[in-house]
C-alpha positions in Angstrom: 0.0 0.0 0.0 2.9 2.2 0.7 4.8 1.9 -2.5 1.5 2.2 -4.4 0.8 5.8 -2.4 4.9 6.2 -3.3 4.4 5.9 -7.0 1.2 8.0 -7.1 2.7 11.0 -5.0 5.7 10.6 -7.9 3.4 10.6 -11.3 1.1 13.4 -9.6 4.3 15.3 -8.5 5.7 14.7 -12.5 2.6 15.6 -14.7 1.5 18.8 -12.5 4.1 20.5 -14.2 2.9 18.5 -17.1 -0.8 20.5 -16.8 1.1 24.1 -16.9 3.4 23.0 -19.3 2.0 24.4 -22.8 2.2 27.9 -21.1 5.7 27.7 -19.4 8.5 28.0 -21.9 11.0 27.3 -19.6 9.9 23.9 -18.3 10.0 20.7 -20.1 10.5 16.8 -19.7 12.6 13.8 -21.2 10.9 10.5 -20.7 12.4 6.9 -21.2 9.4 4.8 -21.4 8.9 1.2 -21.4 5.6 -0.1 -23.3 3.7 -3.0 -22.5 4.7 -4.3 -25.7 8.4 -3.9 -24.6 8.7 -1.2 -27.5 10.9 1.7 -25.6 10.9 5.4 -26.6 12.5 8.4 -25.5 10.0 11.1 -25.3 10.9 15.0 -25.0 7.9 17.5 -24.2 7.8 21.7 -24.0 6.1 24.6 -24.6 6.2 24.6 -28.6 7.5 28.7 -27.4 10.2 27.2 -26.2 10.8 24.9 -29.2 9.7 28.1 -31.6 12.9 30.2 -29.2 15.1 27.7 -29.9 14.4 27.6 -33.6 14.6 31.6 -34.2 18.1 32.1 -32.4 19.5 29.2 -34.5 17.5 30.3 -38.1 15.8 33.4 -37.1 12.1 33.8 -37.7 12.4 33.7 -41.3 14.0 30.1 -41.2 11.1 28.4 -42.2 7.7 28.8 -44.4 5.6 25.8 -43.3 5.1 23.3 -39.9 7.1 20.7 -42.1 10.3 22.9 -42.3 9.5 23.9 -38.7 9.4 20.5 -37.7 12.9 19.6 -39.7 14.7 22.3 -37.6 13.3 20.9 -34.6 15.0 17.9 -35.3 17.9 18.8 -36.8 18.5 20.6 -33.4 17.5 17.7 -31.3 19.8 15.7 -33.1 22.9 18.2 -31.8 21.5 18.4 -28.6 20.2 15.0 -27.4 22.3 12.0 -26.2 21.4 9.1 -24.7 23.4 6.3 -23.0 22.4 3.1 -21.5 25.2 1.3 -19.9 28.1 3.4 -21.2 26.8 2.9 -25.0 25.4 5.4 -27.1 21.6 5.1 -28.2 20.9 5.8 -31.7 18.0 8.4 -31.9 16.5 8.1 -35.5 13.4 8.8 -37.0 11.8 10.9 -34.5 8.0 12.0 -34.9 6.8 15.6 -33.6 3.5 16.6 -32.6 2.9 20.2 -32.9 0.7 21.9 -30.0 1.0 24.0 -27.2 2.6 21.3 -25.5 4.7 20.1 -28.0 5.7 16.2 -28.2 8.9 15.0 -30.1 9.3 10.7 -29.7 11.9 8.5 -30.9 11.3 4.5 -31.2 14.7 3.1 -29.4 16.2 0.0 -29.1 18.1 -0.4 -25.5 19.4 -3.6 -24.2 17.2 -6.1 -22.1 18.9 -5.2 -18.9 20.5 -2.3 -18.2 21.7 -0.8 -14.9 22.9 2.8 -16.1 21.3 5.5 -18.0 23.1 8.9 -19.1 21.3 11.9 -20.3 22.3 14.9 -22.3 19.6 17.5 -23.4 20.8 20.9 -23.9 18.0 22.0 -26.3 16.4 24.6 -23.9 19.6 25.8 -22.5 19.5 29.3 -23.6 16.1 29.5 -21.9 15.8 31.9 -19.1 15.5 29.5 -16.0 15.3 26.5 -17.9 15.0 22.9 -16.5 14.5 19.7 -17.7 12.8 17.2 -15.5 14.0 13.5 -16.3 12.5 10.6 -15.5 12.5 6.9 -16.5 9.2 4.7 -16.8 10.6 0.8 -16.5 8.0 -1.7 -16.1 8.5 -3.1 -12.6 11.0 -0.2 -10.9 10.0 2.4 -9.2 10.0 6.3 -10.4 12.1 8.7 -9.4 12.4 12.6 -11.4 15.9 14.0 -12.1 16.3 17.9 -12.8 18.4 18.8 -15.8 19.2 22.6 -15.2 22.4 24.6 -15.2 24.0 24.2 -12.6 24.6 20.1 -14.0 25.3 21.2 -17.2 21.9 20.1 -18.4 23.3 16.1 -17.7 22.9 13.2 -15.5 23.3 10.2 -15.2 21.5 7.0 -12.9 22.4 4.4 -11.9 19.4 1.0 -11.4 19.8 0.6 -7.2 17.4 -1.3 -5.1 14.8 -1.8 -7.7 14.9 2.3 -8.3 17.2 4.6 -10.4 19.3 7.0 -8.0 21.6 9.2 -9.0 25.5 8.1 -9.7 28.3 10.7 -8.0 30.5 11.7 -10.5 34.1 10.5 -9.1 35.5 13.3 -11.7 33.7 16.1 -9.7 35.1 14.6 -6.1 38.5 14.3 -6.8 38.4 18.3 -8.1 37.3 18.5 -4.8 40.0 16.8 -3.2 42.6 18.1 -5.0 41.2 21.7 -4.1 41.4 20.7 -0.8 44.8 19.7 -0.5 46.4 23.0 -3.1 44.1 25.1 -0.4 45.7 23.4 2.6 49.2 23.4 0.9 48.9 27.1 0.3 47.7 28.0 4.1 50.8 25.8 5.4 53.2 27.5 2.9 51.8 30.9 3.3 52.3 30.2 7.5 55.4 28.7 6.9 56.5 32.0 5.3 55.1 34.1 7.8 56.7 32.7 10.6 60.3 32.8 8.8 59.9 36.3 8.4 58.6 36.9 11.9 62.1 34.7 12.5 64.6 37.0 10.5 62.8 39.9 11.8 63.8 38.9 15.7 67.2 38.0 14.5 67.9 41.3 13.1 66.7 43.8 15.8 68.6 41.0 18.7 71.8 41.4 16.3 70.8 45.4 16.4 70.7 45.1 20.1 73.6 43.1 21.0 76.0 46.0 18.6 74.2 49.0 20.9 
């Protein structure tokens, strides 16, 4: 009863943005969703405003004539700024289908292995958006759902990792040994600026006893 009142809390708390999306250009979703036909597909949803801002700062407003050459620059970007890996290997993202609304819905048919345990993300088509975030999530039959924000402050990336029959997010080891390292030039500054200090301090006594003893 609890995990079903878990996973209800999590859909409601993941398509109430969702409702308000077709009038917020600066939210949006990517979606890895398992059907019941096993068939996956990776599924990316915004504001078409936000997909008609991304389209004018690449070609301008005058970059297109009709929704079909619209929908070709939608995808042409997508294709620069979407990638997809499941267990450290690329997914090929071909063939995608749009459908134009105020929420606007772009899907690609995928083929990811029968068992994966890692998923990596990279969507950095709404970037340029003030105060943009992408919410991630991933819809596997049998695992429980957890959402991921894709924002600025992660580079618009992440990457999960399958953990107790959820997805959770992995530490980048990259990011903690910057860390450490910062640490340890920080602390190796401080000891070398004290180290300095105190010699001078030192030569400074010498040189007024050495003053005092020729008085």
């Amino acid at each position: 009863m609890a995990n079903k009142m878990r996973v209800t809390l999590v859909l409601v708390w993941f398509f109430i943005p969702m409702v308000v999306l077709a009038h917020s250009t600066s939210q949006s979703s990517t979606v890895l969703v398992e059907g019941k036909n096993g068939q996956w597909t990776l599924q990316v949803r915004a504001a078409l405003s936000a997909f008609e801002s991304v389209v004018h700062q690449e070609f301008t407003v005058n970059g297109y004539a009709t929704p079909e050459e619209f929908e070709d620059l939608v995808f042409a970007l997508m294709a620069k700024n979407l990638m997809l890996n499941i267990n450290d290997r690329e997914i090929v993202l071909k063939d995608p289908k749009i459908k134009l609304g105020h929420e606007t819905l772009v899907v690609y048919l995928i083929d990811v292995p029968d068992n994966f345990e890692t998923v990596s993300l990279n969507n950095t088509m709404f970037q340029d958006i003030f105060k943009s975030k992408n919410t991630f999530m991933i819809l596997k039959n049998g695992v429980n759902r957890n959402i991921f924000a894709l924002e600025k402050s992660n580079a618009f990336a992440t990457k999960v990792k399958l953990e107790e029959n959820e997805f959770v997010l992995v530490v980048a080891d990259e990011s903690l040994a910057d860390s450490t390292t910062n640490w340890y030039v920080f602390n190796f500054l401080f000891i070398l600026a004290g180290v300095g200090l105190i010699v001078r301090l030192t030569m400074k006594k010498t040189d007024a006893d050495e003053m005092n003893i020729d008085c």
